[in-house]
C-alpha positions as CSV (number, residue, x, y, z in Angstrom):
1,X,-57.2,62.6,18.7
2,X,-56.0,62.2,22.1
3,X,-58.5,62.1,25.0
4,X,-57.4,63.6,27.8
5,X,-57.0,61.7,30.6
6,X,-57.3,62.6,35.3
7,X,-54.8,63.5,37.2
8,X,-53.9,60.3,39.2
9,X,-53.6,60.8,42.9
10,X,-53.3,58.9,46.0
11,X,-53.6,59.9,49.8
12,X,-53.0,57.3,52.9
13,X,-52.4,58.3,56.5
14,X,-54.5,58.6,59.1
15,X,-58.1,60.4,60.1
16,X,-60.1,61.9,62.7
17,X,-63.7,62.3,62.5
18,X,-66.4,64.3,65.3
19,X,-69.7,64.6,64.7
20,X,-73.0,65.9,65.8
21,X,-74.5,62.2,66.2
22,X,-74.5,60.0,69.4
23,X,-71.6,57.2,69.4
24,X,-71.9,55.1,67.1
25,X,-73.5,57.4,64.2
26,X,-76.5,56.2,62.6
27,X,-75.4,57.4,59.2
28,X,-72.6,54.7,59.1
29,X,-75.5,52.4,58.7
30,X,-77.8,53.9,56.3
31,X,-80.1,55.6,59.6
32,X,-81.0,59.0,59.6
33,X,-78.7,61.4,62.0
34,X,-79.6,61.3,65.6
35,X,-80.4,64.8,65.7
36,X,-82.0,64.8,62.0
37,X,-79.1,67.0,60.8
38,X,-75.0,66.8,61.0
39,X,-72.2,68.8,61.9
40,X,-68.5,67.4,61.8
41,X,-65.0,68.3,61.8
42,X,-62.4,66.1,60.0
43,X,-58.9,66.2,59.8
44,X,-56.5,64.2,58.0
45,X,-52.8,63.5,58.5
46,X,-51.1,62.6,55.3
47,X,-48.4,59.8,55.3
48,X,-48.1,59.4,51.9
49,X,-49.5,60.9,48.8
50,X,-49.2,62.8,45.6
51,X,-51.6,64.4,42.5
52,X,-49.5,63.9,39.6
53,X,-46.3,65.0,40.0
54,X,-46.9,66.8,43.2
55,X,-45.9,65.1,46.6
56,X,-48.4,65.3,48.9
57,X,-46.4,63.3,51.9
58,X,-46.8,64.8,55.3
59,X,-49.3,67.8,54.5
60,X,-52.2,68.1,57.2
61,X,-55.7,69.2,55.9
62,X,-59.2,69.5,57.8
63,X,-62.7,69.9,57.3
64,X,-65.8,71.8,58.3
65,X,-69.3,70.6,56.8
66,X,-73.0,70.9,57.8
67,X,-76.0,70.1,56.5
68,X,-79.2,70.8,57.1
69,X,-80.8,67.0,57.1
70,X,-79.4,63.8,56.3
71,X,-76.3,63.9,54.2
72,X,-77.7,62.4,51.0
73,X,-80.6,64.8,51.5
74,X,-78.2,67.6,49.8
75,X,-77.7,71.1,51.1
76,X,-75.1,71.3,52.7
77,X,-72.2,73.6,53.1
78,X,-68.3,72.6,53.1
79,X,-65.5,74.6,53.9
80,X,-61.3,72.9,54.1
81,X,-58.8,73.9,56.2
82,X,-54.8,73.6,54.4
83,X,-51.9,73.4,56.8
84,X,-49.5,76.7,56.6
85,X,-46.9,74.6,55.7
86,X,-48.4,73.4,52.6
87,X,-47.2,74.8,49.2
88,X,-49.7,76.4,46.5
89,X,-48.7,73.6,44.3
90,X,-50.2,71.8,47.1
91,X,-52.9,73.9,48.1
92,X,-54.1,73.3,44.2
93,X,-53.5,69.7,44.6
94,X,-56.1,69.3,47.5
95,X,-58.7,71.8,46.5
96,X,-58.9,69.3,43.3
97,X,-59.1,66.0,45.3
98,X,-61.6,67.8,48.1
99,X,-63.9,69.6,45.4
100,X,-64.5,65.7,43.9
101,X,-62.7,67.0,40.2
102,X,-59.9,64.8,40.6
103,X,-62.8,62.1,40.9
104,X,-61.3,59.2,42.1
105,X,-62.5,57.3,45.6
106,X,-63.0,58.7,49.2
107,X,-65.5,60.5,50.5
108,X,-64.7,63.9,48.9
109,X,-66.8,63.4,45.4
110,X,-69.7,61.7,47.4
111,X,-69.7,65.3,49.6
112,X,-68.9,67.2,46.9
113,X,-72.7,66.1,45.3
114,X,-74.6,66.5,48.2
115,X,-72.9,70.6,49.3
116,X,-75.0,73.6,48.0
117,X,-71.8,75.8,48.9
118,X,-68.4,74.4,48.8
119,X,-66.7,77.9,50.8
120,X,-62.6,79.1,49.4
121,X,-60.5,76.8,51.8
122,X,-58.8,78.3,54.9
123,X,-54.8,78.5,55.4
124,X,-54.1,78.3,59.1
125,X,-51.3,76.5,61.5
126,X,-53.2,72.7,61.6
127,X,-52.1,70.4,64.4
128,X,-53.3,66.9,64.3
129,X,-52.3,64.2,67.3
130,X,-53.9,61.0,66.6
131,X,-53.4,57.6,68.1
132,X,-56.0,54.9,66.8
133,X,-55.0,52.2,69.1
134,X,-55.1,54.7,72.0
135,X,-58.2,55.6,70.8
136,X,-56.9,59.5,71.3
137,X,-56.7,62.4,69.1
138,X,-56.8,66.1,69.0
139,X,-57.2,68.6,66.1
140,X,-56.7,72.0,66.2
141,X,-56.9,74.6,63.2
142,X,-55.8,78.0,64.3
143,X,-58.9,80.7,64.2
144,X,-61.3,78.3,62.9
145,X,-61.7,74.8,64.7
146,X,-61.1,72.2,67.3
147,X,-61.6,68.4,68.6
148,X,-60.7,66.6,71.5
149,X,-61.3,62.7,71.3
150,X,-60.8,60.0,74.5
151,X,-61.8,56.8,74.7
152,X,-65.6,55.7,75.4
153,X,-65.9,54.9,79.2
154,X,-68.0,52.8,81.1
155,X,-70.6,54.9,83.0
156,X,-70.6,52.8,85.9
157,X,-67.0,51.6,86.6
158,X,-65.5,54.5,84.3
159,X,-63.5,51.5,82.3
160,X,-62.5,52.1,78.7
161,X,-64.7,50.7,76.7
162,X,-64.0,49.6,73.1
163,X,-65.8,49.3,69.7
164,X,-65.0,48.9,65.9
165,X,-66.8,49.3,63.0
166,X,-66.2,47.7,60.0
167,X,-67.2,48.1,56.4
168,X,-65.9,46.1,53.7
169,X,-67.4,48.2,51.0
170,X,-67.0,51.7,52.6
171,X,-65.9,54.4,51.0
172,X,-64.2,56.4,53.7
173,X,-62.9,53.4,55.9
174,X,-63.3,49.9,56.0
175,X,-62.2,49.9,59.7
176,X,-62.6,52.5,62.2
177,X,-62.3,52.8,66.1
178,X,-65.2,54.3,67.8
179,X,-64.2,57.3,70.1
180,X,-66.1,59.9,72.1
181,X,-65.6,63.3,71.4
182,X,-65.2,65.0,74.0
183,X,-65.7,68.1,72.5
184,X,-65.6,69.6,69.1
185,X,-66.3,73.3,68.5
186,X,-66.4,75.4,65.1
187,X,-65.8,79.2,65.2
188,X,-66.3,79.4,61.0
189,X,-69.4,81.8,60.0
190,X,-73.0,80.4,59.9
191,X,-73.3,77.5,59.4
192,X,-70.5,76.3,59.9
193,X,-70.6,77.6,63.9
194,X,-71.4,75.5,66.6
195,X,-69.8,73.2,69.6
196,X,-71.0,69.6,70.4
197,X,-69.5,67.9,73.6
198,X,-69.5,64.0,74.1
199,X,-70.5,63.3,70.5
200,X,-69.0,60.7,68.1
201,X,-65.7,60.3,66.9
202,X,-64.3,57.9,64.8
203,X,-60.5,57.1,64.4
204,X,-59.1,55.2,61.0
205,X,-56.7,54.7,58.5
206,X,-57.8,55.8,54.9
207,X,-56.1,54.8,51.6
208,X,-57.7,56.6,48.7
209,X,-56.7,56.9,45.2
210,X,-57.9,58.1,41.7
């Protein structure tokens, strides 16, 4: 008897992360959140990728999550965001990676565990402008969301101010440039509402595959 066998799937391109937490995010190094809960917007800008026979080059995604504490404390709520552009064929492609069935690496199975609610994703006009070496980015997702991301400044002489993090083992980067974000706001329904200014933001290349 034949067992059946995943779907195998690949994304690389580039990401932009805001959060809640102060620069820096204690959560990339096993801490609790600055604020004892988190809040983000993520978007992703696909380069190359497909699920099975499906391309998935080019397609622009986001997400919305909160959670009540600490990530790995469970609880929280998860909403994505798929371009307008992007075909249902698509669509069904990304709701399998993001929903952690396709299994696989990335983040997505790892927040897939830990969401009470995972909400039916969004289809909306996504824009996504990201320049890791600039340390730059904006993300906008018509009706729904929005980031801005600069560089982190100096707050005497107003210089720009750089910092990496890297993980060898991580499972949503192994390299990523640390950013301010300037402003991130969420017009979604309870929880995912809210609007952070001069939080973190993280830049980076992702590669993830199942």
């Amino acid at each position: 008897m034949n067992t059946p066998t995943a779907t195998p799937w690949r994304l690389a391109g580039d990401e932009v992360n805001g959060c809640n937490c102060d620069w820096g995010c204690p959560c990339q190094f096993n801490a609790l959140p600055t604020h004892g809960y988190c809040q983000a917007l993520l978007g992703f800008a696909v380069r190359e990728g497909h699920y099975g026979s499906t391309r998935l080059d080019g397609v622009r995604f986001a997400v919305a999550a909160s959670w009540p504490g600490a990530i790995h404390h469970g609880g929280g709520t998860l909403q994505f965001a798929f371009d307008e552009s992007t075909t249902p064929a698509q669509r069904e492609a990304l709701a399998a990676i993001g929903s952690g069935r396709a299994g696989g690496g990335g983040p997505f199975p790892i927040f897939a565990s830990v969401c009470a609610e995972l909400r039916e994703p969004r289809i909306a006009k996504i824009d996504i402008d990201c320049d890791r070496e600039a340390r730059t980015a904006r993300l906008h997702v018509q009706g729904f969301a929005q980031s801005r991301v600069e560089p982190i400044r100096n707050p005497i002489t107003g210089s720009e101010h750089r910092a990496r993090i890297v993980l060898p083992h991580g499972f949503e980067y192994q390299e990523a440039e640390m950013a301010d974000t300037v402003s991130i706001e969420l017009f979604g329904e309870l929880p995912l509402d809210f609007h952070h200014e001069h939080s973190y933001g993280q830049l980076n290349a992702f590669d993830w595959r199942g």
